[in-house]
N, C-alpha and C positions, 0 to 999 in steps of 0.2 A: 454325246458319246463319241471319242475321237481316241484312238490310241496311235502312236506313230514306235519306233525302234527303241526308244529311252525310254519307253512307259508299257506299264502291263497292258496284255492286249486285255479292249474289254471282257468285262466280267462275265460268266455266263448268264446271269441273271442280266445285266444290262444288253448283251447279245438276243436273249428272248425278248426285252421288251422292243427292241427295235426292230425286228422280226416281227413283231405281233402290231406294231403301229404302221410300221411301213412296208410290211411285205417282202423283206429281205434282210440279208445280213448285211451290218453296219461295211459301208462300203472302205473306210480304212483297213479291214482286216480283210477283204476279200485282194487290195490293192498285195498285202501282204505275202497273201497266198501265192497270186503270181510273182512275187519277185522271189518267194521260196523256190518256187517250180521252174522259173525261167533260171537261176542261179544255179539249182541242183542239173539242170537237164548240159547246163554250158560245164562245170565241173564233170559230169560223169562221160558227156563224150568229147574234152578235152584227155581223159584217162582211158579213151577206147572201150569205155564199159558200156556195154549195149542194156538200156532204159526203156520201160513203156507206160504210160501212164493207164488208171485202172478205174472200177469203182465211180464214184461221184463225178471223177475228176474227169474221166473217158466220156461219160455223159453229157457233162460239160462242154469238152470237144469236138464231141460229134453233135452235139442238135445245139450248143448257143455259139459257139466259137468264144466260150468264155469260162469262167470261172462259173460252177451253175451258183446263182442268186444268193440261195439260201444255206450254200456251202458251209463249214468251219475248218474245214483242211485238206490238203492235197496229198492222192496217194499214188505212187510209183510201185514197179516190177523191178526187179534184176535176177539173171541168173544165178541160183545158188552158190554154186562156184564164183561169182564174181564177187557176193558177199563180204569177202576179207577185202577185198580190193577199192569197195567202198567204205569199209573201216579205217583202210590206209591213207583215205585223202582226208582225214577229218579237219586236219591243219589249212586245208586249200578252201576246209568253210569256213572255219575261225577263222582265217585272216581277211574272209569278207565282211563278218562282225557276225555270222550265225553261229545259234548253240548247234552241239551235235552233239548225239549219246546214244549207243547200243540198248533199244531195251529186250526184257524178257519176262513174258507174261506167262500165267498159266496154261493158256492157248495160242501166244504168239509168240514170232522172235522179230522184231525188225531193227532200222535205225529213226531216230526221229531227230530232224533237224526244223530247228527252232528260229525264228525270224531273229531274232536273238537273245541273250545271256540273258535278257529284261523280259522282254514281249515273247510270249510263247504260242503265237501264232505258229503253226506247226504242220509238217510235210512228214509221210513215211515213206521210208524204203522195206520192203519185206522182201522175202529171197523166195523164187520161185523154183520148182521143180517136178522133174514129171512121176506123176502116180500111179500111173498106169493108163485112167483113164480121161486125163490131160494137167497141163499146168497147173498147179494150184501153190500158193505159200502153205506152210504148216499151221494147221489149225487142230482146235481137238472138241471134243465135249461137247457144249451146246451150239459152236462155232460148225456145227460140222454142215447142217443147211449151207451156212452163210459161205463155206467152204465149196462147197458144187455149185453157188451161184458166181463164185470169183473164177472160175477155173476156165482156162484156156487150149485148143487144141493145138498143141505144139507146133503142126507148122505154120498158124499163124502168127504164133511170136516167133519163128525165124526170120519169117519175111514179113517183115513189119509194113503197116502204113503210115501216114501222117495226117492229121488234122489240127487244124487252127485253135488257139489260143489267144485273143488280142493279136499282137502285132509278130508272135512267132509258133511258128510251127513243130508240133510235137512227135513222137513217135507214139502209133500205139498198134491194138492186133488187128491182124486183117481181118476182114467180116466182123466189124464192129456191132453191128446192128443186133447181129445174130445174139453178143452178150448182152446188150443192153437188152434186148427183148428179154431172156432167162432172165436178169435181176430184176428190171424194173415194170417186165408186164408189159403186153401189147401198148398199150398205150405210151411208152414209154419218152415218145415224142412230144404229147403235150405234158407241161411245168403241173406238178400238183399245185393245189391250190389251198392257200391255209385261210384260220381265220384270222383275219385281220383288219385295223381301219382302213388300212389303206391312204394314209394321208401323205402330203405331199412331202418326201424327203428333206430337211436342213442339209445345206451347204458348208460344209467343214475345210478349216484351212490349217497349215501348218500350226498356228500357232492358238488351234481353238485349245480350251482345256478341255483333256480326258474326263470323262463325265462317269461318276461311280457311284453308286448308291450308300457305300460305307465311305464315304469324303469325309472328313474330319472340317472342311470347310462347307459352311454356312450356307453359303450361295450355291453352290454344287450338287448340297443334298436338299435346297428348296426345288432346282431343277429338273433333281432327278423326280423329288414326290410327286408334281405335277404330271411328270408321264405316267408313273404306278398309282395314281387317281384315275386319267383317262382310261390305263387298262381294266381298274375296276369299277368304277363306269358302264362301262363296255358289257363286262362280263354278267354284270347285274342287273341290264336291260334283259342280257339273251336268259339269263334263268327265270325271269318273271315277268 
């Protein structure tokens, strides 16, 4: 399972199987995520647009100094009002080779930019604003839990802090802790724990092939069967 900027990012189905054999997300696509993230963060404050990272991604930040493990994409803040103003740069992503496109959902609005035109490895921006009783994007309906656990007290996205990423540091709110505790639960420090074999990771190089379970090639989808045997295998021991 390898996907690089020319090829779709893996599939979800081959996503989970690599999660369930090795205990994390296939490491091409988490490579992915940081270059969304480290790309989006040099664009937006090249533009003076003040950015903080949120969700998965904060957690990330603050307790691995990395992309957490089991991730599938990277989420960012901005001020509602700066919203247009990250619409205006969308040319300064395309000429890095990422997609970009405004969406709008029944419950959300954001931007989503895409590792690229091909690979939809993929970062959001959501526009944030105050509710009264703190920061939050616009959410509705069954989002509205998930809405009071994203939410921030304004002055700690004025006076932002920073934590690590790999090898650059990011902006996010101050008294971090205080949100991950609300989303993720006292415990929020140690890594949940899935099931999994836990076997030891392959080593993938530019030029492995993308590994898909719908391959039209022969050799590709004997590869893949062999892993969706192991899983069920696996599964057929724990039910009996």
């Amino acid at each position: 399972m390898y996907c690089n900027v020319n090829t779709e990012k893996c599939s979800d189905r081959d996503h989970y199987m690599y999660k369930f054999l090795y205990g994390n997300s296939p490491p091409c696509c988490r490579s992915h995520l940081y270059t969304l993230l480290k790309n989006t963060g040099e664009i937006l404050s090249g533009a003076n647009i003040k950015y903080w990272i949120i969700a998965g991604s904060l957690l990330g930040a603050v307790r691995d100094n990395d992309i957490v493990k089991t991730d599938f994409d990277v989420d960012m803040g901005v001020f509602e009002e700066d919203f247009d103003g990250v619409l205006n740069l969308a040319d300064k992503f395309i000429e890095r080779g990422f997609g970009f496109e405004r969406q709008i959902g029944i419950s959300f609005l954001k931007i989503v930019v895409t590792r690229s035109e091909k690979n939809k490895n993929w970062l959001d921006i959501f526009p944030y604003r105050n509710y009264g009783n703190g920061m939050c994007f616009p959410v509705a309906g069954t989002h509205k839990k998930y809405e009071e656990r994203l939410g921030f007290d304004e002055k700690d996205i004025i006076n932002l802090d920073e934590a690590r990423i790999r090898d650059c540091y990011f902006p996010i709110p101050k008294n971090a802790y205080i949100y991950m505790k609300n989303m993720y639960g006292p415990d929020w420090r140690t890594p949940l724990q899935f099931d999994t074999l836990n076997l030891e990771p392959p080593v993938y190089s530019d030029d492995t092939p993308h590994i898909n379970g719908d391959s039209k090639d022969p050799e590709e989808r004997r590869r893949w069967a062999k892993i969706f045997l192991k899983v069920r295998k696996h599964n057929f021991k724990k039910l009996h």
